[in-house]
C-alpha positions in Angstrom: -11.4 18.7 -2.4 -10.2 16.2 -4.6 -9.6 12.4 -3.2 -6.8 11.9 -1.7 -6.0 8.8 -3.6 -5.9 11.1 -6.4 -2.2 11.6 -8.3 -2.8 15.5 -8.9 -3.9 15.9 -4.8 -1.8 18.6 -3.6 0.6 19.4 -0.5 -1.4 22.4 0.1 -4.4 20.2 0.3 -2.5 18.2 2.9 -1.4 20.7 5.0 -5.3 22.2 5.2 -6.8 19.0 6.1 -5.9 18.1 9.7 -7.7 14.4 9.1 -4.9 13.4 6.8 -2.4 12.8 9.6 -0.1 10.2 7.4 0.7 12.8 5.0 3.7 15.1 5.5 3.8 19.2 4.7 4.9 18.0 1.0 1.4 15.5 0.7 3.9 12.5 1.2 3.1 9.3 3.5 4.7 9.7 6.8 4.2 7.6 10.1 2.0 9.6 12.6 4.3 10.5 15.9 2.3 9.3 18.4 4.9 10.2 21.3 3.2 12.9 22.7 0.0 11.3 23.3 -1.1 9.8 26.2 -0.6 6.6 27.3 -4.0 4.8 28.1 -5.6 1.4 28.2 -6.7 0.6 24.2 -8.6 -2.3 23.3 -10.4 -3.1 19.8 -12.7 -5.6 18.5 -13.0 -7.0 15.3 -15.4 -9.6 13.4 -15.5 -11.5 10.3 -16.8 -14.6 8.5 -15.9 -17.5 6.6 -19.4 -19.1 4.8 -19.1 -22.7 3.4 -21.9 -25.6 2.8 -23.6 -27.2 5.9 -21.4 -30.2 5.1 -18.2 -28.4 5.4 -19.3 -26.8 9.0 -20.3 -30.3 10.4 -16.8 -31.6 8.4 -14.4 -29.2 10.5 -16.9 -29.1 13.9 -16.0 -32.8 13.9 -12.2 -32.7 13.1 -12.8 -34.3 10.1 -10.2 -32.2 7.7 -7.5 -33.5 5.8 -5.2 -31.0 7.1 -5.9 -31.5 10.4 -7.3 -28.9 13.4 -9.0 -26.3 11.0 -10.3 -24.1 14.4 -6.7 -24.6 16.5 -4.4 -23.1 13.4 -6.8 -20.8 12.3 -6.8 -19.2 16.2 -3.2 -19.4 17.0 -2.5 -18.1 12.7 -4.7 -14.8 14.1 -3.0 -14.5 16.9 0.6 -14.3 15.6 -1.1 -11.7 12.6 -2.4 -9.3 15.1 1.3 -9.1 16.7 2.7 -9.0 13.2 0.4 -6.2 11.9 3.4 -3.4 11.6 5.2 -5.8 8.8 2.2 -6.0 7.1 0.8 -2.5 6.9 2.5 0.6 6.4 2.5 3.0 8.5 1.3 1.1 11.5 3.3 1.2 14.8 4.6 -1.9 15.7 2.9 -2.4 19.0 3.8 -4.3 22.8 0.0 -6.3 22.4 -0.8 -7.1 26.2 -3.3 -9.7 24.8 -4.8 -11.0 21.7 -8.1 -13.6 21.9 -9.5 -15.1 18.8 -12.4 -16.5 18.6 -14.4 -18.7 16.1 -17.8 -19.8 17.1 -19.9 -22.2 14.0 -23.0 -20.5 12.9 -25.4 -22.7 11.2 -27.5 -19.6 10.5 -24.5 -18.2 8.1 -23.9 -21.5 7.5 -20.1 -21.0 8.6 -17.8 -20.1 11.1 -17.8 -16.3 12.7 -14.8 -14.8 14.1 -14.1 -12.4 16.8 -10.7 -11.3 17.6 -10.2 -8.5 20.8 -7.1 -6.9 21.0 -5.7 -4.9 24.0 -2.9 -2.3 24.8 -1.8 0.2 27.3 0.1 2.3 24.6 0.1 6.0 22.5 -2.1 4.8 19.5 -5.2 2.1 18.8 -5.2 -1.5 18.0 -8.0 -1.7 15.2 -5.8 -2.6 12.7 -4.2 -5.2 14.9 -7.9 -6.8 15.7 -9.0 -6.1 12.1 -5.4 -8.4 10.4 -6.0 -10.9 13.2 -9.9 -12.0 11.8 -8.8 -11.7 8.5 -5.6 -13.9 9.0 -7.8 -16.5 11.0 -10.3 -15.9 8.2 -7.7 -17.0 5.5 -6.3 -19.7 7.6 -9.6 -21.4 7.9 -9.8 -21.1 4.4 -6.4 -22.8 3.3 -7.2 -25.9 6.2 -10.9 -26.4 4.9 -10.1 -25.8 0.9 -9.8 -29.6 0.4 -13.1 -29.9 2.1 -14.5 -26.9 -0.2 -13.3 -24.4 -2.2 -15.9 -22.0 -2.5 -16.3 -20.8 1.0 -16.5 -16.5 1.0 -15.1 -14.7 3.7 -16.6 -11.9 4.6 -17.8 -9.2 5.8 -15.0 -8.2 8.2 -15.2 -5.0 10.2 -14.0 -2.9 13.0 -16.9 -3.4 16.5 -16.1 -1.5 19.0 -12.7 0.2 20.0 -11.8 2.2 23.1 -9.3 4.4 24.8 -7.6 7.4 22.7 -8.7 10.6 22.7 -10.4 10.1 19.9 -13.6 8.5 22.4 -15.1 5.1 22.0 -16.7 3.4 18.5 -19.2 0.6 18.6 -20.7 -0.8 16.0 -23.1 -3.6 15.4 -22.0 -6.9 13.6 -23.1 -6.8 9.9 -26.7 -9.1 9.2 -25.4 -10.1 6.1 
């Protein structure tokens, strides 16, 4: 089978491959119907990280930023991403998020800061992508407070932890050791 991303992949392909749910009978993107699923408590956790010097950690642990509270924008910019997910990605469903908690906890290991963001639901369809935009959000937020600090922080690895409801089962995964 050819990949999917490919221009020359076919509608018959599509229509024999029941993983490809975004694609219509004609191989064209579609949003999933999720309406006759069944309604069950979803919740998703996500994990990224932002590395930077040893100076720039101790610099925004003690407030000391030019642009002001580096860990308070960054939280509240992750927050407002995970409940703004459907505008940013296609296809997604835009979603009634019971609650959204990010988390970034300083790592002098890393050196840097590592965020967590858990997102939950009682809906038809997962919030991974909604936990997955809000780390990378609070990811670029840090980024954009601390850049006057240092410009060559990496963010990065982010990825998908643990997810559960659907009937698709529970996923957990452990955080990266990068």
């Amino acid at each position: 089978m050819q990949d999917p991303s490919s221009a020359i992949y076919s509608a018959a392909q599509a229509k024999s491959s029941p993983a490809l749910t975004h694609l219509d009978s004609k191989g064209e993107a579609q949003m999933v119907d999720v309406s006759a699923k069944a309604v069950t408590l979803r919740e998703a956790v996500a994990q990224g990280e932002v590395k930077m010097t040893t100076e720039t950690l101790a610099a925004i642990a003690a407030g000391n930023s030019p642009k002001g509270d580096v860990l308070g924008t960054a939280r509240l910019a992750g927050i407002m991403a995970a409940k703004q997910t459907a505008q940013l990605i296609p296809l997604c469903h835009p979603l009634p998020i019971s609650k959204v908690t990010v988390d970034l906890e300083a790592d002098e290991a890393i050196p840097g800061y590592r965020i967590t963001a858990t997102v939950r639901i009682k809906g038809e369809t997962g919030v991974e992508m909604e936990a997955l935009t809000a780390v990378s959000i609070a990811a670029l937020t840090l980024y954009d407070m601390a850049k006057a600090l240092e410009k060559s922080m990496v963010i990065g690895p982010i990825q998908l932890l643990s997810k559960t409801g659907g009937k698709s089962g529970d996923y957990c995964s452990k955080p990266s050791q990068d």
